[in-house]
C-alpha positions as a Markdown table, in Angstrom:
| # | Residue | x | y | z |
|---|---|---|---|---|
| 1 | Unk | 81.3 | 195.3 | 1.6 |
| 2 | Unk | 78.5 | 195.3 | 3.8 |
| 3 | Unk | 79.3 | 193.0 | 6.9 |
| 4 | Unk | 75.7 | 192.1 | 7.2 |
| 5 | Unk | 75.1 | 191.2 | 3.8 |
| 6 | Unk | 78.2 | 189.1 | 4.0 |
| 7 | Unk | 76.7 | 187.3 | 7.1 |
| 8 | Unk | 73.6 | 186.4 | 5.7 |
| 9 | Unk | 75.1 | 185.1 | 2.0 |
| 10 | Unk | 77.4 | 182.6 | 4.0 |
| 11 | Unk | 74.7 | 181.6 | 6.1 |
| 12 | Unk | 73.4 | 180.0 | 3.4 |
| 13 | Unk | 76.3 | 177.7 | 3.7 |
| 14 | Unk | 75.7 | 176.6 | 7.2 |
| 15 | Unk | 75.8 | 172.9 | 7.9 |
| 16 | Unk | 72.8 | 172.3 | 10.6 |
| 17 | Unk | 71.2 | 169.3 | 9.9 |
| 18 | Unk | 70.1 | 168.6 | 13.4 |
| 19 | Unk | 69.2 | 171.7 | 14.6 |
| 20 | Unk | 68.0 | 173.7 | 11.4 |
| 21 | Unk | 69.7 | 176.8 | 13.2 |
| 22 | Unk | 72.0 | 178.1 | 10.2 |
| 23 | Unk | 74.1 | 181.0 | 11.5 |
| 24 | Unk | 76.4 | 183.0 | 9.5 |
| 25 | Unk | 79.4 | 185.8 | 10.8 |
| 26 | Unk | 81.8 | 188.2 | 8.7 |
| 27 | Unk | 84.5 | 189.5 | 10.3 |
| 28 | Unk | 86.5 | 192.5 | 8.9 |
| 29 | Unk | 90.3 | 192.9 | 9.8 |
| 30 | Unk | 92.3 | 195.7 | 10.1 |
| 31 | Unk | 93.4 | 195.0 | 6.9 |
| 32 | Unk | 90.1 | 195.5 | 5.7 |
| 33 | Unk | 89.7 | 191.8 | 4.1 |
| 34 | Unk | 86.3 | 190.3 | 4.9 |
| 35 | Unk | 86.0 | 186.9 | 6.2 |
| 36 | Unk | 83.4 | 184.9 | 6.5 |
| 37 | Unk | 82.3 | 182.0 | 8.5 |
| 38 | Unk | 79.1 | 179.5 | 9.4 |
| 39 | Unk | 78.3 | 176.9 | 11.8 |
| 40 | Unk | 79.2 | 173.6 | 11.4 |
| 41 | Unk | 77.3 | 171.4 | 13.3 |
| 42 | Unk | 78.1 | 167.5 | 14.2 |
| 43 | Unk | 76.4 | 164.1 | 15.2 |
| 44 | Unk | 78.2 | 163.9 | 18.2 |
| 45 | Unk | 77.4 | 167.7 | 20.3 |
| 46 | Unk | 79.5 | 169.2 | 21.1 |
| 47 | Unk | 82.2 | 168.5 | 18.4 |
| 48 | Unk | 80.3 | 171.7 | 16.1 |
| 49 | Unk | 81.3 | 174.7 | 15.5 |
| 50 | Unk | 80.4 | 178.2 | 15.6 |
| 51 | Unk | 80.1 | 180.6 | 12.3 |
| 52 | Unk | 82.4 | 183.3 | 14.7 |
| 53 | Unk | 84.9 | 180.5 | 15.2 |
| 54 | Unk | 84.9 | 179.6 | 11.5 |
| 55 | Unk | 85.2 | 183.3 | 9.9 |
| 56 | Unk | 88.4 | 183.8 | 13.0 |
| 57 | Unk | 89.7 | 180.4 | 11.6 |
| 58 | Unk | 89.8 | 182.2 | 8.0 |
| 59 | Unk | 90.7 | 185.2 | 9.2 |
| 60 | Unk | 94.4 | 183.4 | 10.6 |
| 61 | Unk | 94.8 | 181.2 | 7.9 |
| 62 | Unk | 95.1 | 184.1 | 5.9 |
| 63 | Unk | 97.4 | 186.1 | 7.6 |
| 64 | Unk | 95.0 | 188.5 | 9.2 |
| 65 | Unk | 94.7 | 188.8 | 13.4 |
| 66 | Unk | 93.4 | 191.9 | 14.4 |
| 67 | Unk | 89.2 | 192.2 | 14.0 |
| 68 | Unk | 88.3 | 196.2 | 13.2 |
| 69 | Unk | 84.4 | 195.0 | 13.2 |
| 70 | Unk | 82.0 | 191.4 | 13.4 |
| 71 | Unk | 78.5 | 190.5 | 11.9 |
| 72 | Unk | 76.1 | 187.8 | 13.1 |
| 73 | Unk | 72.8 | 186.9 | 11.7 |
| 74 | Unk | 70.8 | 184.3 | 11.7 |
| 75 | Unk | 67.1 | 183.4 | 11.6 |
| 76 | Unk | 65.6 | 184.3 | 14.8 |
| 77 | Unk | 62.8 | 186.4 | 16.0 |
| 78 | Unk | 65.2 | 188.6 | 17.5 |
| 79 | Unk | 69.3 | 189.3 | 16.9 |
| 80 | Unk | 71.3 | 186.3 | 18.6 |
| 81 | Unk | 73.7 | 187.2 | 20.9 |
| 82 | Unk | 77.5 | 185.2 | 20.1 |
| 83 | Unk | 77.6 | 182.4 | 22.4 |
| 84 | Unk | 80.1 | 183.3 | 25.6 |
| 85 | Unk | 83.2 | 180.8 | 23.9 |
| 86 | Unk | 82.4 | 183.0 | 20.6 |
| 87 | Unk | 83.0 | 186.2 | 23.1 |
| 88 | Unk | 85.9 | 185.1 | 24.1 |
| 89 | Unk | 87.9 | 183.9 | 20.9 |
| 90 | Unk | 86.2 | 187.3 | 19.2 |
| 91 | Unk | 88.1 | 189.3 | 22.5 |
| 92 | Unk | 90.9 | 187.6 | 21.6 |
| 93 | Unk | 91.4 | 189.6 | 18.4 |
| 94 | Unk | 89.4 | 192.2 | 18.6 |
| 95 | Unk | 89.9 | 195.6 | 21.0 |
| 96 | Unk | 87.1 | 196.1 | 23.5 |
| 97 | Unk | 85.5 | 198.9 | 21.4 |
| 98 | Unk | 85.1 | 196.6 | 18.3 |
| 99 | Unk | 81.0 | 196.8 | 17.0 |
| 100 | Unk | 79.1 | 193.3 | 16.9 |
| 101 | Unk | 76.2 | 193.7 | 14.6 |
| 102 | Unk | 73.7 | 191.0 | 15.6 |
| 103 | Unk | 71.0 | 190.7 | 12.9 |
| 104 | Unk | 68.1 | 188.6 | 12.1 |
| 105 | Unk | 66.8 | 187.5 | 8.6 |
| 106 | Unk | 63.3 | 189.7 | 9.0 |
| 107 | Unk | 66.6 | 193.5 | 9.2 |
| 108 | Unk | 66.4 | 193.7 | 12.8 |
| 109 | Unk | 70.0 | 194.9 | 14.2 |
| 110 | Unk | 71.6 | 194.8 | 17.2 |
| 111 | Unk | 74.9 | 196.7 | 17.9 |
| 112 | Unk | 77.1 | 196.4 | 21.0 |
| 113 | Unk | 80.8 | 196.6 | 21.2 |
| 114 | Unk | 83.0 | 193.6 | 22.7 |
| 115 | Unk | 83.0 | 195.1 | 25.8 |
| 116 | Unk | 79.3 | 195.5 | 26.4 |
| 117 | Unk | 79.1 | 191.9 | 25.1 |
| 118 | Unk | 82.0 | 190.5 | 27.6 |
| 119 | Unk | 82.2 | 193.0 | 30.1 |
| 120 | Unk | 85.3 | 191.6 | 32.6 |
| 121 | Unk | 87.1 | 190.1 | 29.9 |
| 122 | Unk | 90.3 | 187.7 | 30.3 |
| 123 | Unk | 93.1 | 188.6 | 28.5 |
| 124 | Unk | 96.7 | 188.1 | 28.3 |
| 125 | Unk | 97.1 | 191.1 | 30.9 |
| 126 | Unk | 95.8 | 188.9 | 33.7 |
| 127 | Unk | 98.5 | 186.3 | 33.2 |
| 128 | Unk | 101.7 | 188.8 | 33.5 |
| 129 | Unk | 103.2 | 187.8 | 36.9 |
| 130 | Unk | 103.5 | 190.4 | 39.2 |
């Protein structure tokens, strides 16, 4: 399954009422399941969420914690970056090499891995006492 294509059918989905920014993420797991995710936004910002934060919330609930590979894509003049709390949470599962494919709706693609999108990441290492 194409991540992309997966992105952009769920985005659909997206609950933006106040904003009109739909954005939808697929998120593939080691096991190779897809999950998707959109954003949910609320009356009362901050209380939203993120499409990355969704498709990881799926991604637990089914059993699934390791990310092999993440999509973005919403409708934008050019690919939109994850936000830097999406960074995080996708760090969390992911190793630094994992690709984020940012798209937009007109097929413009941007790839970088985890790393290159949170370079000087926190991690579980930096709480190990010494």
């Amino acid at each position: 399954m194409d991540l992309l294509q997966a992105a952009r059918e769920v985005r659909k989905n997206a609950y933006a009422p106040y904003s009109n920014f739909k954005v939808g993420a697929a998120i593939r797991a080691a096991s190779g399941k897809v999950y998707t995710g959109v954003n949910v936004e609320n009356v009362a910002y901050p209380e939203g969420t993120c499409a990355e934060a969704g498709a990881i919330a799926a991604m637990i609930a089914a059993g699934d914690s390791v990310i092999r590979e993440v999509a973005v894509i919403a409708d934008s003049p050019t690919p939109v970056p994850c936000c830097g709390g999406c960074r995080q949470k996708l760090a969390e599962f992911g190793d630094p090499d994992v690709v984020v494919r940012m798209g937009t709706l007109g097929g413009d693609v941007l790839s970088l891995t985890l790393s290159e999108i949170l370079p000087g990441r926190f991690d579980a290492g930096h709480m190990e006492a010494q």
